[in-house]
VOLOVEX-124433 format. One record per residue: residue in one letter; x negated, z, y of N, C-alpha, C in turn. Coordinates in steps of 0.05 Angstrom, whole numbers, plus 5000, padded with zeros to 4 digits. Example, Ala and Ser with C-alpha at 12.3 -4.5 7.8 and 13.67 -1.06 7.14 Angstrom:
<atoms>
a473651564886475451564910473651564934;s474351424955472751434979474251575001;
</atoms>
This chain:
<atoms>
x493336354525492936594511495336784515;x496236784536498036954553501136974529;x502036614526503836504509503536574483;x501136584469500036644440501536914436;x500837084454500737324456503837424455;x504737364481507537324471509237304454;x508237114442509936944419508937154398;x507137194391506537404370507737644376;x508137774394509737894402513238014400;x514037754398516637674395517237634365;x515937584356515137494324516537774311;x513937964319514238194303516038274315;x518138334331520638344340523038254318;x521938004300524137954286524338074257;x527338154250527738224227527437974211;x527038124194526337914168529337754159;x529137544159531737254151532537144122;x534237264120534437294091534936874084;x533636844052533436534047536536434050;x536536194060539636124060539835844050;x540835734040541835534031544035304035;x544935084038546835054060546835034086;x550535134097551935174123550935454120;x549035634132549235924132547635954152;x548836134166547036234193546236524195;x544436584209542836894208543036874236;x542837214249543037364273541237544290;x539337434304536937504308538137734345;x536038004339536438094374534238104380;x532738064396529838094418530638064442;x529138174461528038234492525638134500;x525538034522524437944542524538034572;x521438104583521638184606522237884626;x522837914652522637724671520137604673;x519637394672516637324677514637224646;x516037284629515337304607515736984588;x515537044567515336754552516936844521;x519136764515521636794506521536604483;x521136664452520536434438523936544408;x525136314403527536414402527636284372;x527836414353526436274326529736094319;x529735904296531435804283531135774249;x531235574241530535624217526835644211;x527235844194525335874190525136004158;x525535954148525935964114525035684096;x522835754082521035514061519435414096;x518635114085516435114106517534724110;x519834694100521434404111522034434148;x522534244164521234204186524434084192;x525234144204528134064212527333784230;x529633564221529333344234530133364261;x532733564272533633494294535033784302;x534133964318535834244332536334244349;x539434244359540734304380541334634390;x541434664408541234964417543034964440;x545135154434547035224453546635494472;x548435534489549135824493552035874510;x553236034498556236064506557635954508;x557135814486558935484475558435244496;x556235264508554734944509551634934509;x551334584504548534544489547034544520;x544934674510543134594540541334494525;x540034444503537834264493537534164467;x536633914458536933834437533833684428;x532833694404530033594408529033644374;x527433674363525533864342523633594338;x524033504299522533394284519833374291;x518533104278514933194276514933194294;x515632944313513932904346516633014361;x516633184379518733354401517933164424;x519933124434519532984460518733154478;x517733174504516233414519518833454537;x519133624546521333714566521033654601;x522833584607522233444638521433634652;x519633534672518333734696520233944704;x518934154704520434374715523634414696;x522534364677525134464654523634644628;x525034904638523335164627525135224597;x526035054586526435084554524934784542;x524234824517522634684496523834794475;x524934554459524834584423522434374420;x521034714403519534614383519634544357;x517634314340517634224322519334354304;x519334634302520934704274523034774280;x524334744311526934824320526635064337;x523735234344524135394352524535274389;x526935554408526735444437525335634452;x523435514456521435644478522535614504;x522635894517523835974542521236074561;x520135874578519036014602519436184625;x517636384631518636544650521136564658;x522636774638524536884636525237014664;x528136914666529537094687532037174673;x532737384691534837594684536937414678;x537937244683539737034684539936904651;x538336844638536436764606537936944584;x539237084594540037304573542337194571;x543537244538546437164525545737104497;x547937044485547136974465546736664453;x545336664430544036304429544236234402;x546636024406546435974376544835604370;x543435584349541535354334543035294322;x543434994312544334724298542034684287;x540934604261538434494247539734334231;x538634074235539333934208536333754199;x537133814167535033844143533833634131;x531833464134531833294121534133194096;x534233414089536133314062539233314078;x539733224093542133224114543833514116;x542833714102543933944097543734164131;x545734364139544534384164544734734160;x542734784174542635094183542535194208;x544735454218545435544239544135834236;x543535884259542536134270543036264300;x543536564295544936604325542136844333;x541036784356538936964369540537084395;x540637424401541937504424539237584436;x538237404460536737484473537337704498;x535937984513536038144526533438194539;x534438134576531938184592532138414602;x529638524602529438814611527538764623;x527338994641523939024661524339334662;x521139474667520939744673521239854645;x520840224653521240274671518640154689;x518340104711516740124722517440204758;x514840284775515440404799515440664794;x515140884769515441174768513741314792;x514441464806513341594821515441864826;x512642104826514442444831513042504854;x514842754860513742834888514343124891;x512443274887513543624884511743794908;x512843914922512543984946515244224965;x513844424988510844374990509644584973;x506344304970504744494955502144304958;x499644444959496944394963495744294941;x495244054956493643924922490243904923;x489743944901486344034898485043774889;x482443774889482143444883481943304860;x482943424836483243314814486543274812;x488243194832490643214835492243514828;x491843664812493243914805494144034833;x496644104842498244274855497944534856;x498744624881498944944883501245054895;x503545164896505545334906504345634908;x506445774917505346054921507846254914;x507346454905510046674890511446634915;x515046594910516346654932516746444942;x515346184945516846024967518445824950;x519045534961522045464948520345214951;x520645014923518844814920521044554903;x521244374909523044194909521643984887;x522443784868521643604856523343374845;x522443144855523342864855521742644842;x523742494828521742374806524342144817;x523241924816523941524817522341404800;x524641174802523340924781525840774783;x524240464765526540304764526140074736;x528540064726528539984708531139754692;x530939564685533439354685533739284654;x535639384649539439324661539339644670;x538539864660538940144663536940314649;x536240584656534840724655535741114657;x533841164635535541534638533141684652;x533041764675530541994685531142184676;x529142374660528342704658526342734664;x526943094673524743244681524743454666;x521943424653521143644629519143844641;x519144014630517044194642515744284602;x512744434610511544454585509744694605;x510345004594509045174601507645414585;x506545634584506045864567508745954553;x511945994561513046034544514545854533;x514145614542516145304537514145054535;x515244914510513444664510514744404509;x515144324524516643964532519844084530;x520144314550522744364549524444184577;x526944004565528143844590529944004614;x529244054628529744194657532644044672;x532543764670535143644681533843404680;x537543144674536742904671539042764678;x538042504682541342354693540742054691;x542641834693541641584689542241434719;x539441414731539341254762538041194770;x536641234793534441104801532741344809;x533241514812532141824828533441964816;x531942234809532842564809530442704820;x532842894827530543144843532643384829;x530743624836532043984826530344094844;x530644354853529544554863529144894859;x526044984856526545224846525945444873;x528345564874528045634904526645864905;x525546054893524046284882521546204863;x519246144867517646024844516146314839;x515946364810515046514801512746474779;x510646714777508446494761510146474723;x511346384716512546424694512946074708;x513645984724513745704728512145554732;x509145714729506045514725506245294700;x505845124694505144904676505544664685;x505644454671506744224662507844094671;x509743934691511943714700511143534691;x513343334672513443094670516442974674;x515642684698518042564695517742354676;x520442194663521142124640521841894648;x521441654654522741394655523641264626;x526541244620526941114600529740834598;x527340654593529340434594531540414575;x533840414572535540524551535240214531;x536040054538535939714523533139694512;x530539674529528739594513526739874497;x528440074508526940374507523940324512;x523840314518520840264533521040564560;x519040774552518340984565516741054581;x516341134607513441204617514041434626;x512241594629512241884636509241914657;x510242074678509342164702508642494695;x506542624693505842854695504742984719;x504943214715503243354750503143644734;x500643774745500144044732501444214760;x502244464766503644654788501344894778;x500244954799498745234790500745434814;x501845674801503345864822501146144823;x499646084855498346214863500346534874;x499546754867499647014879498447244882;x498847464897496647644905498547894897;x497048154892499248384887500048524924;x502148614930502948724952500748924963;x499949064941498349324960495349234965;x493849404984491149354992489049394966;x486649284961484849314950484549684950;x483049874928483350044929479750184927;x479350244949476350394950476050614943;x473750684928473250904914470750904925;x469551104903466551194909466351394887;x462851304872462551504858460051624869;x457951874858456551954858454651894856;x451451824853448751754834447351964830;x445651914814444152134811442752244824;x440452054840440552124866442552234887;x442752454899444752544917443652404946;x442352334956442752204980443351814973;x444351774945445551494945448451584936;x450151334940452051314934453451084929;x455651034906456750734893458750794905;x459450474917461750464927463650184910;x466150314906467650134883469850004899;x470149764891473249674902474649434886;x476549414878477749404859481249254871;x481349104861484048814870485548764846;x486648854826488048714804490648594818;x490348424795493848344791494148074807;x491447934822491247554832491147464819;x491947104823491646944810491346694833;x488746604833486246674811484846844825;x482346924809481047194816480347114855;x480547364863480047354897476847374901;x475547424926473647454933473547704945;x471747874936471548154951468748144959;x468648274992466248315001466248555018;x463948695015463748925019461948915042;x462449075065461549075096461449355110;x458649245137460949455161463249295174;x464049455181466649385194466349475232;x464449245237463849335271464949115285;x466248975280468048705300470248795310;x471148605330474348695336475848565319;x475248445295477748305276476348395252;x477748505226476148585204476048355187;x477848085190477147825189473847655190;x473447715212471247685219468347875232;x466847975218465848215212462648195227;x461348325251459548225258457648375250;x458648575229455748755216454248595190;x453848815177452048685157454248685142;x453248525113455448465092453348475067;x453648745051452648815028452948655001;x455348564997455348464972458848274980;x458448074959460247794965460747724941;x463847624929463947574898466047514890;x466347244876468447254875469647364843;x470847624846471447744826474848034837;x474848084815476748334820475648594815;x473148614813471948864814469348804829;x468948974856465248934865464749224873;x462449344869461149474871458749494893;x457849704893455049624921454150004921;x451450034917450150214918448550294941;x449050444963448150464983446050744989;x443650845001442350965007442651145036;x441651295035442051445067440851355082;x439151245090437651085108439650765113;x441650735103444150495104445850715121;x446150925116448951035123448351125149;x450951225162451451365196453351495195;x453251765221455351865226457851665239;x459651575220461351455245461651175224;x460651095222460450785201462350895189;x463350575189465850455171465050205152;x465250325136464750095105467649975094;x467449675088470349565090470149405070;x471749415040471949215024474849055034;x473948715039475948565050477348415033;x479648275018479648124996481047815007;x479847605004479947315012481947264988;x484047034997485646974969486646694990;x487646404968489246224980492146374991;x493146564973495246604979495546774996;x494046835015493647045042494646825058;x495946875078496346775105494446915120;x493946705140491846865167493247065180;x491047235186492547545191493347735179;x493847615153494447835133492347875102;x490348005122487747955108489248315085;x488048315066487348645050484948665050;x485548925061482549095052482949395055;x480049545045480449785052477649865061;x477750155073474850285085474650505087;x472050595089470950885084469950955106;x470651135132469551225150467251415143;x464851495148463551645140463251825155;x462552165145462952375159459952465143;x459152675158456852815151459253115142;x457453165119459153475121459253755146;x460753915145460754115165461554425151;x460154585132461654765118461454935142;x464255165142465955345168467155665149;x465055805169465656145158465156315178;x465356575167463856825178462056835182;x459556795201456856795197456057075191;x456857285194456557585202459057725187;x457857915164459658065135458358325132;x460658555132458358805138460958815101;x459858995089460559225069459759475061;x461459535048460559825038459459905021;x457360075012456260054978458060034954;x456860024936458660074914461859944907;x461959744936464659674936464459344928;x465759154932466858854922466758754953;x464458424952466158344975465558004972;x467657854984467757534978466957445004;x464957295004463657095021465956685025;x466556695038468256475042466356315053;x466855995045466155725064467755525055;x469055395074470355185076469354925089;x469454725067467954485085470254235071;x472154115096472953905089472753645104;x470853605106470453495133469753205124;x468253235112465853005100466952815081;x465352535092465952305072463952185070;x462852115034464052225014464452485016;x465452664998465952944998463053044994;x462753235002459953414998460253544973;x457353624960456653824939456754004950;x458354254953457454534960456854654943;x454854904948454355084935452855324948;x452455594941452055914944449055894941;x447855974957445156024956443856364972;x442256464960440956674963438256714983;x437656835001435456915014434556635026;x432156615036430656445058429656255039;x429156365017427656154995430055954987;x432256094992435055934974435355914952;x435356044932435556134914437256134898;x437755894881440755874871441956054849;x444956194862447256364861448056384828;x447556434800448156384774450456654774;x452556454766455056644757454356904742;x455157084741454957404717456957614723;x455757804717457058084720456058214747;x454157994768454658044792455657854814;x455757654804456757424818459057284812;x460857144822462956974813463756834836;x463656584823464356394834466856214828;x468156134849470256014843471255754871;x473055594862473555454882476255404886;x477155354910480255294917479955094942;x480154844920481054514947478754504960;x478454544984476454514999474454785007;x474855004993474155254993472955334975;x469455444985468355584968467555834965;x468455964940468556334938466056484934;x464156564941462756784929463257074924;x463957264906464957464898462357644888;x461257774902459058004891460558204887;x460358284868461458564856459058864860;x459959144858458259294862456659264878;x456859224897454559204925452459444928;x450259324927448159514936446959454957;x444859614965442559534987441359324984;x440759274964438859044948440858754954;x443758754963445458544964444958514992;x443158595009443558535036442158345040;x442858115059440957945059442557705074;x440657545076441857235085443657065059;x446356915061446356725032446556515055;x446256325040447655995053449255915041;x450855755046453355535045451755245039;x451255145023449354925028451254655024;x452654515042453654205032452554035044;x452153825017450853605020452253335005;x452253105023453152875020451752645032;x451752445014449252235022448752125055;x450052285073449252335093447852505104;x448052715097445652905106446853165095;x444653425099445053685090446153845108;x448854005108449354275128449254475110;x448254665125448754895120449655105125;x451855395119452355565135450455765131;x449655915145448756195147449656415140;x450156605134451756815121450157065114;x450257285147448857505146450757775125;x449157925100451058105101449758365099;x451358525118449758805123451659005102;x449859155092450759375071450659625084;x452259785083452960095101453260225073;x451960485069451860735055453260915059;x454761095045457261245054456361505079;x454061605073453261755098453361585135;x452461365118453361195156456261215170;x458761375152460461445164460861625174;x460261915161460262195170459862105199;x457762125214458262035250460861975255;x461461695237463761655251465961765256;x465861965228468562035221468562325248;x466762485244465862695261466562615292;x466262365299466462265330469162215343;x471262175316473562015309474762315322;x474262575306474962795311475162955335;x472762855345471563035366473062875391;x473762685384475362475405478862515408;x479262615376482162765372483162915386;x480763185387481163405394481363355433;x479663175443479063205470482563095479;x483462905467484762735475488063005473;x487863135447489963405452489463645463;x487663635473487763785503488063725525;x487363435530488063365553491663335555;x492163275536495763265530496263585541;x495263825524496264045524496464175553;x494264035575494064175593495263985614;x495463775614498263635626500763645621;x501763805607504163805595504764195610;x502364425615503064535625503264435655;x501364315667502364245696503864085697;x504964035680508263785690511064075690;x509664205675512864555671511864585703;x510064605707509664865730510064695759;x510464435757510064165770512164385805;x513764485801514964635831513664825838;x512064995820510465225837507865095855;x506664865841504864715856505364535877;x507464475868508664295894509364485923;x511564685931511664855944510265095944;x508365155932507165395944504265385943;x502065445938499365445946498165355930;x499365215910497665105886497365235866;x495365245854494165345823493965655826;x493765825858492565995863494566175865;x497766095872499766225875501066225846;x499766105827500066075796498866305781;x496966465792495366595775495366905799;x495666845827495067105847497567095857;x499766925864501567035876504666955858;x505367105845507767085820510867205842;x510167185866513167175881515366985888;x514566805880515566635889517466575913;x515766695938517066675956516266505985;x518366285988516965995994517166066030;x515966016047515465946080516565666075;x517865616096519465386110519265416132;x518565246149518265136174520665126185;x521765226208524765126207524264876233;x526164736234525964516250528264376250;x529264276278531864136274532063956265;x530663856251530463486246531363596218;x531063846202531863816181535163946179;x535963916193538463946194540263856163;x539063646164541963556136539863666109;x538363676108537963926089538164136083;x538564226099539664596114542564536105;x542964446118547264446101547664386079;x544864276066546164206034544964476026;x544164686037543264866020544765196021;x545465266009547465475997545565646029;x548065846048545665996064548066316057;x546066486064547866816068548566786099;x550267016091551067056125548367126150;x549267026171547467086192546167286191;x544467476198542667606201543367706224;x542867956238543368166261541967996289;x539267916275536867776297537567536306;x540367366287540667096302539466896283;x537466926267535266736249537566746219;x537666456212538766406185535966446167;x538066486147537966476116538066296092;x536566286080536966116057537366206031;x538566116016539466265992537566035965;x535866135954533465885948534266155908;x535665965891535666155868533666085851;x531766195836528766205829529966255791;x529466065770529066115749527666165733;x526366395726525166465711524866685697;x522866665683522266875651521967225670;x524267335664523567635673521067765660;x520467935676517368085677517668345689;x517368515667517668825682515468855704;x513368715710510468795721511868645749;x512768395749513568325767515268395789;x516868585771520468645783518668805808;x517069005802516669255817515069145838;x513569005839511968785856514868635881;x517068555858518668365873520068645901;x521568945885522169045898521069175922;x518869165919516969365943516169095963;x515568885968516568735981518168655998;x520368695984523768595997524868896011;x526268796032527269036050529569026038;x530369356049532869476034535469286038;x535169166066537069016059537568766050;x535268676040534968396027536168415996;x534668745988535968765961538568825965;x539068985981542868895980543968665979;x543068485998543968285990544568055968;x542268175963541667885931542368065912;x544168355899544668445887546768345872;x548568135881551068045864549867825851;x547767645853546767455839546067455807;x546367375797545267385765542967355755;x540567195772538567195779536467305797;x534167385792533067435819533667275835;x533767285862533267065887531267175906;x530466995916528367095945529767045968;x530667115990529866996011528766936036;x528466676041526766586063527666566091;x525966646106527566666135525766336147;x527766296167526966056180526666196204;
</atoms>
């Protein structure tokens, strides 16, 4: 069957032989692999049976034989002419190839020549590629990763010769040839793989003589992750003690796994709290309650990817804070006047609702023509306008976040313009004490020598002589010489010459003269001033 097969084979291989008549010969080309069965036509035009075909090659006969009965060919002799001249070649070797020219002669003694160029080929066969490194999944498909440098090698073999390419077929290219050469091997390398180089590889075995092709495919998936961390959010619910927590990964390939946690281990890798929600997607979500939450908890969306290396896990997390709103607890004003209540609360995660509340009942604060409200960042304003009595009272600060409720307190006392009169009256009365006490230290600092040397306060008001006793004593010797003296005295006792400045007084003079002996006023008569003097 093997031979049938063959031979039919080889058949349709042949061009059609045009009728000939005579000396005329026709030019046949076919191929044969090694191993194969090689059937090499001669005449074959009308259906007359050649008496006798000789068959050469490269100008000598290696076999001679045909008509009705062919003699059989000796053991282990791998050519046969058959009956109609054709030479059957068994298992062809590389060696079998050349060209082959047939002798037929015709019953009618007439003879016909024919030239057949037989060509052995094999392959391609042996194709094998090899693209790496890269992780293969179990349907054979490949994986590289953005960035690293991935090498590809494609073999085969094929006789007499053979051309290898390497094609690639991707999203912007379809069976586009990449590089090619004629040998036994090629390889290229893309030293940056980018996902624009996901698709397709095929290597190309092509036998150039019998063209006979085989092609080697491999799919490359180029795995990557985006640089920055997963990005956590949080929204609101309607309920205020729940809260949605969002986290969000674009820009992988293929989609990652996000899971949403506490984050109580020493590796955020490996997580020994609870783990809320798991998925493999680029967007997860997770709705949590206050009875889930804590002061202090850390909630952690983590994102899993092939193209993570260990250790370089992404993720992100939400520390949770209870709110803390921070003010004045204690606000006095004045009637009739404007005054703003401050609270600041930045404390808290999620952020708190704040808001202005009224009296013990709490009483919520509606903007008007006596209230205004306003906010700045983390700062909340209350503005009462026109203050009355009726504005006195407790407000609160109220923030709340799905952790729990704070509140500030916020006393404000209202003062009426008569609650100042006291003050102002006390302010006065405190004026006045404080410039007298100036006024009457400022006289005893002038008078600071009559109190110092003479009797005090009493020689200020009873004795206006100013005339001082001195102790005399030798020890004060060097003060005695620094002091101006008159001449000796009759009795032996010095003098001091002590000059006295002050505001003349007719009441005084007559006082000073009846005092002083006649000859004292002689003496002190050339002075410009009164003088006294003192005897030692």
């Amino acid at each position: 069957m093997e031979i049938v097969a063959n031979v039919a084979l080889l058949l349709l291989c042949l061009p059609a032989t045009a009728a000939v008549s005579g000396n005329v010969s026709t030019e046949t080309a076919l191929t044969a692999a090694p191993g194969d069965v090689a059937l090499l036509p001669c005449y074959t035009v009308g259906t007359v049976t050649p008496t006798l075909t000789a068959w050469m090659k490269d100008g000598r006969e290696i076999i001679r034989g045909g008509g009705s009965s062919p003699s059989p060919a000796p053991a282990g002799q791998r050519f046969t002419v058959l009956h109609d001249g054709s030479l059957n070649i068994r298992q062809v070797l590389p060696g079998d190839e050349g060209s082959y020219l047939c002798n037929s002669t015709l019953p009618s003694n007439s003879t016909f020549q024919a030239r057949v160029l037989l060509q052995v080929t094999s392959g391609p066969e042996n194709v094998s590629t090899s693209i790496g490194p890269a992780t293969a999944l179990s349907n054979g498909t490949l994986i590289a990763y953005r960035g690293s440098s991935v090498s590809f090698n494609c073999s085969g073999s094929s006789y007499p010769s053979q051309q290898l390419t390497w094609a690639f077929s991707g999203a912007s290219s379809s069976n586009e040839s990449l590089v090619s050469t004629s040998g036994s091997w090629l390889n290229f390398r893309i030293k940056d793989v980018q996902p624009s180089a996901q698709g397709v590889y095929s290597c190309r075995a092509h036998n150039t003589v019998s063209h006979q092709t085989v092609n080697k495919s491999t799919q490359l998936l180029v795995y990557y992750v985006p640089d920055r961390h997963p990005e956590c959010m949080w929204a609101p619910a309607l309920d205020p003690t729940h809260v949605q927590f969002n986290c969000t990964w674009f820009g992988a390939y293929p989609t990652p796994t996000l899971r949403w946690g506490d984050d109580q281990g020493d590796q955020a890798a490996h997580w020994k709290g609870r783990v809320y929600a798991s998925e493999v997607t680029d967007s997860l979500s997770v709705t949590l309650n206050r009875s889930s939450l804590s002061d202090g908890q850390t909630l952690r969306c983590m994102a899993r990817h092939l193209a993570l290396a260990p250790g370089t896990e992404k993720s992100c997390s939400f520390t949770l804070k209870p709110p803390y709103p921070e003010g004045e607890p204690l606000v006095t004003a004045q009637e009739a006047t404007s005054i703003t209540l401050i609270c600041t609360e930045a404390v808290s995660m999620p952020p708190a609702n704040t808001t202005w509340r009224k009296g013990l009942q709490q009483e919520n604060i509606v903007p008007g023509s006596k209230y205004v409200l306003s906010e700045d960042g983390p700062t909340q304003k209350l503005t009462i306008l026109n203050i009355s009595k009726d504005d006195e009272g407790t407000y609160f600060c109220r923030s709340e976040n799905p952790l729990a409720v704070r509140e500030l307190e916020v006393y404000l006392t209202v003062r009426t313009s008569s609650a100042y009169t006291g003050a102002i009256i006390g302010i006065f009365i405190a004026a006045l004490i404080v410039g007298s006490a100036a006024v009457v230290a400022k006289t005893v600092y002038s008078s600071r020598h009559r109190i110092c040397l003479g009797d005090g306060f009493r020689h200020m008001e009873e004795d206006r002589g100013d005339v001082l006793s001195l102790v005399e004593s030798d020890d004060e010797q060097i003060f005695q010489d620094a002091v101006p003296r008159l001449p000796p005295l009759t009795n032996g006792s010095h003098t001091t010459l002590v000059q006295i400045h002050r505001i003349p007084s007719s009441d005084h003079e007559d006082a000073d003269t009846a005092d002083t002996s006649p000859e004292q006023q002689e003496e002190a008569a050339p002075t410009e001033e009164p003088v006294d003097l003192v005897t030692f």
